[in-house]
C-alpha positions as CSV (number, residue, x, y, z in Angstrom):
1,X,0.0,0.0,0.0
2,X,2.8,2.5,0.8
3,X,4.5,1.4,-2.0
4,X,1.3,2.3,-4.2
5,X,1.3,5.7,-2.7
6,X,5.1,6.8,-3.2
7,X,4.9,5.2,-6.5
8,X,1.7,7.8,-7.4
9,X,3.3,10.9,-5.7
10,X,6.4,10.4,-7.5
11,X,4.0,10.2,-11.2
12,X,1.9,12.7,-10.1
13,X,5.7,15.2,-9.8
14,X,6.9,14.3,-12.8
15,X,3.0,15.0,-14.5
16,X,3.2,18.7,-12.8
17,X,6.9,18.9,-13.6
18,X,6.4,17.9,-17.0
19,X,3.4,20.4,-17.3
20,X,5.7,23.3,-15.3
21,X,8.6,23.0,-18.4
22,X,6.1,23.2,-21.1
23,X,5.9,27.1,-22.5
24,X,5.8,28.8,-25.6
25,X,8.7,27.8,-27.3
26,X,7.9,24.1,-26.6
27,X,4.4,24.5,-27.8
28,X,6.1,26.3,-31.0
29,X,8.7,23.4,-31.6
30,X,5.3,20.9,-31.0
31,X,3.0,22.8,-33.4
32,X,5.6,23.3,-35.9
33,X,4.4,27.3,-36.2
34,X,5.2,30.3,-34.7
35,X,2.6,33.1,-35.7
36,X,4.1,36.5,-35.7
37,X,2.6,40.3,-35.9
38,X,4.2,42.8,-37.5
39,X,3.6,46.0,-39.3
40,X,4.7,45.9,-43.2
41,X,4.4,49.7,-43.5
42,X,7.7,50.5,-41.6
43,X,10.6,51.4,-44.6
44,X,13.4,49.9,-44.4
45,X,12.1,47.7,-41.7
46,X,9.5,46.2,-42.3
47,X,7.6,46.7,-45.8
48,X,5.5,45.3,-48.6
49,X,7.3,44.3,-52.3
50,X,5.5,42.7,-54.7
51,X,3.3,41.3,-52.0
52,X,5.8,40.0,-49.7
53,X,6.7,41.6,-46.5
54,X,10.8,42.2,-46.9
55,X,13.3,44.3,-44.9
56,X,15.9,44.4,-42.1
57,X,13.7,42.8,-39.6
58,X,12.7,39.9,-41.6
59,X,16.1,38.9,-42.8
60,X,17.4,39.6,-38.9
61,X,14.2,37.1,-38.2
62,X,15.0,34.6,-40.6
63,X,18.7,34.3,-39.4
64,X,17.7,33.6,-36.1
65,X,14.8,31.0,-36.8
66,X,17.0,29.2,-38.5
67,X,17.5,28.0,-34.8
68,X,13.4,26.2,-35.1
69,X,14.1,23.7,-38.2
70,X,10.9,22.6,-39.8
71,X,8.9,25.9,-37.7
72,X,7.1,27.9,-40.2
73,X,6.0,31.6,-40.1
74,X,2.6,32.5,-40.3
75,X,2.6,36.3,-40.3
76,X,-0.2,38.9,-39.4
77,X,0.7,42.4,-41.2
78,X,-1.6,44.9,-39.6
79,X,-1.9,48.8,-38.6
80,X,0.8,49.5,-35.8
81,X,-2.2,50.4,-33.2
82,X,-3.3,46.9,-33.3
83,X,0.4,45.2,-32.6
84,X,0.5,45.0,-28.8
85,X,-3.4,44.8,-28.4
86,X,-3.1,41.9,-30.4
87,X,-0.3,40.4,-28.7
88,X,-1.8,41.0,-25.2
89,X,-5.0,38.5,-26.8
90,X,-3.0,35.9,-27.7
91,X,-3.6,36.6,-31.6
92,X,0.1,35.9,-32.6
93,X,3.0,34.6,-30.5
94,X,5.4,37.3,-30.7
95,X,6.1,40.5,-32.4
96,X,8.8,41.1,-35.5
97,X,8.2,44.7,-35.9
98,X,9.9,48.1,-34.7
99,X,8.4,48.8,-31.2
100,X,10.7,51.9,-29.6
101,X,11.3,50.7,-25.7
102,X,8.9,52.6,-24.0
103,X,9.2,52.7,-19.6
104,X,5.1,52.5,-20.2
105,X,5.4,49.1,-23.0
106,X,8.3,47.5,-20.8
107,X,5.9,48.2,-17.6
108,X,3.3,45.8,-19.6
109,X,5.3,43.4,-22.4
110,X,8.8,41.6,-22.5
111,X,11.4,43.5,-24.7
112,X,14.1,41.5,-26.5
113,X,17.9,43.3,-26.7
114,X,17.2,46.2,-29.3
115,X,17.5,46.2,-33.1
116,X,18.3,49.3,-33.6
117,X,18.4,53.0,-32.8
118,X,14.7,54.7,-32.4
119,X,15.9,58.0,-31.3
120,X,13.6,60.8,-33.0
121,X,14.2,63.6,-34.7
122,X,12.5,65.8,-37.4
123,X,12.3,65.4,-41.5
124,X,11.2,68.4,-43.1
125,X,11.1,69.6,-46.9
126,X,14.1,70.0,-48.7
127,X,13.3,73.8,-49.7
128,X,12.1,74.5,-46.4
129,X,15.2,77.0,-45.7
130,X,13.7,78.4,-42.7
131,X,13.7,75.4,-40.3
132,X,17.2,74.8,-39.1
133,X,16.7,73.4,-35.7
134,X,14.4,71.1,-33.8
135,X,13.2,74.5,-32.0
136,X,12.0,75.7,-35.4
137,X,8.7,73.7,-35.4
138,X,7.2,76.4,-32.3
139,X,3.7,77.8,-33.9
140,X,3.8,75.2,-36.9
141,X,2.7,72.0,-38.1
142,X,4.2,68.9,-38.0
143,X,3.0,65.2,-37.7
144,X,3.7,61.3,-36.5
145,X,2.1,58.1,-36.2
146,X,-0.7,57.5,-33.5
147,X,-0.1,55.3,-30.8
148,X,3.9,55.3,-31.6
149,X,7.2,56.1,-29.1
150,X,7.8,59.1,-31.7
151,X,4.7,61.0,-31.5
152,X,5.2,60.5,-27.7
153,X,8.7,62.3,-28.1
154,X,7.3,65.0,-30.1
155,X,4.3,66.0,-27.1
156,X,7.1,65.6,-24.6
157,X,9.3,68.3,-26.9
158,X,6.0,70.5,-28.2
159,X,5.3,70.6,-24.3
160,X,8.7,71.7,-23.0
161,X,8.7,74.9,-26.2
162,X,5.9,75.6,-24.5
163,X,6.7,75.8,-21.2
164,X,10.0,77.5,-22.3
165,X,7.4,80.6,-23.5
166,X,7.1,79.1,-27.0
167,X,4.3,79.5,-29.9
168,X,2.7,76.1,-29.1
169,X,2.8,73.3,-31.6
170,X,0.1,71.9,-33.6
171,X,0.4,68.1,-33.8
172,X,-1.7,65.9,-36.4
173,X,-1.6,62.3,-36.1
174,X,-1.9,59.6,-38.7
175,X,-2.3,56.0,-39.1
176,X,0.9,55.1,-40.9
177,X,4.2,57.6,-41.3
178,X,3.7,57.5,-45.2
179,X,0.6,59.1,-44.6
180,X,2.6,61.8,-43.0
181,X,5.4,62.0,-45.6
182,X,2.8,62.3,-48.2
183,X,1.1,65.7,-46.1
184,X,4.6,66.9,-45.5
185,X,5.2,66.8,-49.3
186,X,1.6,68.5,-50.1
187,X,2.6,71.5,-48.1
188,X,0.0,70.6,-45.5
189,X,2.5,69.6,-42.5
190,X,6.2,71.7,-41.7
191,X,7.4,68.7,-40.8
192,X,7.5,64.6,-39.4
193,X,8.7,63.4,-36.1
194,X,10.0,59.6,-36.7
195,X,13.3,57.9,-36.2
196,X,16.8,59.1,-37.2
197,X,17.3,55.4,-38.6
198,X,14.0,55.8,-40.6
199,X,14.5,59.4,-41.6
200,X,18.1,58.8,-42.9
201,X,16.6,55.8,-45.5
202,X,13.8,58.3,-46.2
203,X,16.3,61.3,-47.1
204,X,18.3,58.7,-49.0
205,X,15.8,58.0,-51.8
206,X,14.2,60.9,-51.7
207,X,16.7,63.3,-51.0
208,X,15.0,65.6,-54.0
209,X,12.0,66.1,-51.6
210,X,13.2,66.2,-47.9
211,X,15.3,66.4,-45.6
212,X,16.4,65.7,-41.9
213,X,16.6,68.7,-39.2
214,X,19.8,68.5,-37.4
215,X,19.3,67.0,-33.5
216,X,17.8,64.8,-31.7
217,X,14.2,66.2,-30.2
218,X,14.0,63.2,-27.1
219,X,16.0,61.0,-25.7
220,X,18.4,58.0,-26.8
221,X,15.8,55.4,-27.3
222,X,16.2,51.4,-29.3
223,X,13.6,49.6,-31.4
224,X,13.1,46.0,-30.1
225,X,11.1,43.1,-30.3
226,X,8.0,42.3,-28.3
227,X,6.7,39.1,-26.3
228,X,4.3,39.0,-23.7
229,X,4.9,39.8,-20.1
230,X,4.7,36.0,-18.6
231,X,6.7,33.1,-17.3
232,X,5.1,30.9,-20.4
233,X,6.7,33.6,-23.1
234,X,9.9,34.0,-20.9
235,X,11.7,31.4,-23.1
236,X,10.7,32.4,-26.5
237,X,11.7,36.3,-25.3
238,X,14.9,34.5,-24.4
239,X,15.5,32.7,-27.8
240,X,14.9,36.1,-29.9
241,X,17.3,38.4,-27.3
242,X,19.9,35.3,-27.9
243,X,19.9,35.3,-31.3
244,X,20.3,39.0,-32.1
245,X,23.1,38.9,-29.7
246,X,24.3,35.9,-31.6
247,X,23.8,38.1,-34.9
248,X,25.6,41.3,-33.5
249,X,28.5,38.7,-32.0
250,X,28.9,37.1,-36.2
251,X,28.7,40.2,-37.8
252,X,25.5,39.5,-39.6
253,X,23.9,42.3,-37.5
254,X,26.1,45.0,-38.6
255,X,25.8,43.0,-42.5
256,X,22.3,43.8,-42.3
257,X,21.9,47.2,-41.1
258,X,24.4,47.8,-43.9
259,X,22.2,46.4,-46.9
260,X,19.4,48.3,-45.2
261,X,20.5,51.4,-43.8
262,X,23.5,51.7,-45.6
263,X,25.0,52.6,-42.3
264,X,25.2,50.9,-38.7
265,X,24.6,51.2,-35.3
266,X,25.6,50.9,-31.9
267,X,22.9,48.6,-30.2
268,X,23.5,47.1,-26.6
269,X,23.0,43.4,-27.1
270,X,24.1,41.9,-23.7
271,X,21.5,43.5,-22.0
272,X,17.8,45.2,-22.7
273,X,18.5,49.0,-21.7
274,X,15.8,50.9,-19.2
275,X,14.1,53.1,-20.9
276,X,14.0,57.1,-20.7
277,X,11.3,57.7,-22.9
């Protein structure tokens, strides 16, 4: 009778100890899937061509699934407002997209080591001669994509010309920063808050049109990867941070940013930064 017992306590551990090691990345490995979101409007990170989402984040992703043999991609593209949402519901796994490390998103979701720089700064048009500095835009127009790290730095900046006895500035936002480029270019914004990594691929084939105000207007900020915020996504969080680590470590990081950017960046990849912003 004893016997009986110890031998079901000790089946009834390894059940809950079996159940306890099973996460996300096991169920991933099981199901043979991972389901990803991302937003494909996001030059040169992550875009549409020829109905195919391409760029720097899906070649980094790519390099580093290559860990999951036989695990295949099934990839939502969607407006940026719905990413996190739709992580938070359990509609994809895991995010492959540009998210800037927010002390607000890391309060909520689990970053990975960054991707890139996310810093903002200003794009304006190229014949605009009269905006020379990020102080310029006080008492003018100027635009950035709802819900994102960037129009956050702009309200931070429009607030302190303000309290530093400024004409106040009049923010529009939009669903997508294309939206934005195309108003800049119509003569119905002064100018676009986005990244400095973004902006300098925008200036670069399109030089003819804009162009990029000199200085940062927040502070040093990284693009990263998002999982969710719990001890069953812990492991999968894990396995992206290690393999863009791995990527910066072989060079293939830097590679990358190169074909992309044409230019690279110092990202911290040993450990996930605190925020400012």
């Amino acid at each position: 009778m004893l016997l009986r017992r110890v031998i079901a306590g000790l089946f009834a551990l390894m059940v809950a100890g079996a159940a306890h090691s099973a996460d996300l990345l096991d169920t991933i490995k099981s199901k043979k899937e991972i389901v990803i979101g991302t937003e494909a409007q996001f030059t040169p990170f992550e875009y549409l061509q020829d109905g195919k989402i391409v760029g720097y984040g899906p070649d980094l992703m790519r390099y580093i699934l290559a860990d999951l043999p036989g695990v295949t991609v099934k990839q939502f593209d969607l407006p940026f407002q719905g990413i996190l949402p739709g992580l938070a519901t359990k509609r994809f796994d895991f995010v492959v997209t540009s998210v800037t490390m927010t002390k607000d998103r890391a309060a909520k979701f689990a970053f990975t080591v960054p991707i890139a720089d996310a810093t903002t700064a200003l794009v304006k048009l190229k014949r605009d001669n009269g905006l020379t500095e990020p102080a310029g835009i006080a008492g003018k127009t100027v635009g950035s994509q709802a819900g994102s790290a960037q129009l956050k730095a702009l309200q931070d900046y429009a607030a302190k010309l303000k309290a530093d006895g400024k004409p106040a500035v009049t923010i529009r936002e939009y669903v997508s920063f294309d939206e934005a480029y195309a108003d800049l270019a119509a003569g119905r914004l002064d100018a676009v808050a986005q990244s400095l990594s973004n902006l300098s691929t925008l200036v670069k084939t399109r030089g003819d049109v804009y162009a990029v105000v000199d200085g940062p207007i927040g502070p040093k900020t990284y693009f990263g990867w998002v999982g969710r915020k719990d001890a069953d996504s812990a492991a999968l969080v894990k396995f992206f941070s290690d393999g863009i680590a791995r990527a910066e470590k072989s060079g293939e990081l830097k590679a990358l940013q190169m074909k992309w950017f044409g230019f690279t960046m110092d990202v911290p990849t040993d450990h996930v930064p605190a925020p400012e912003l």
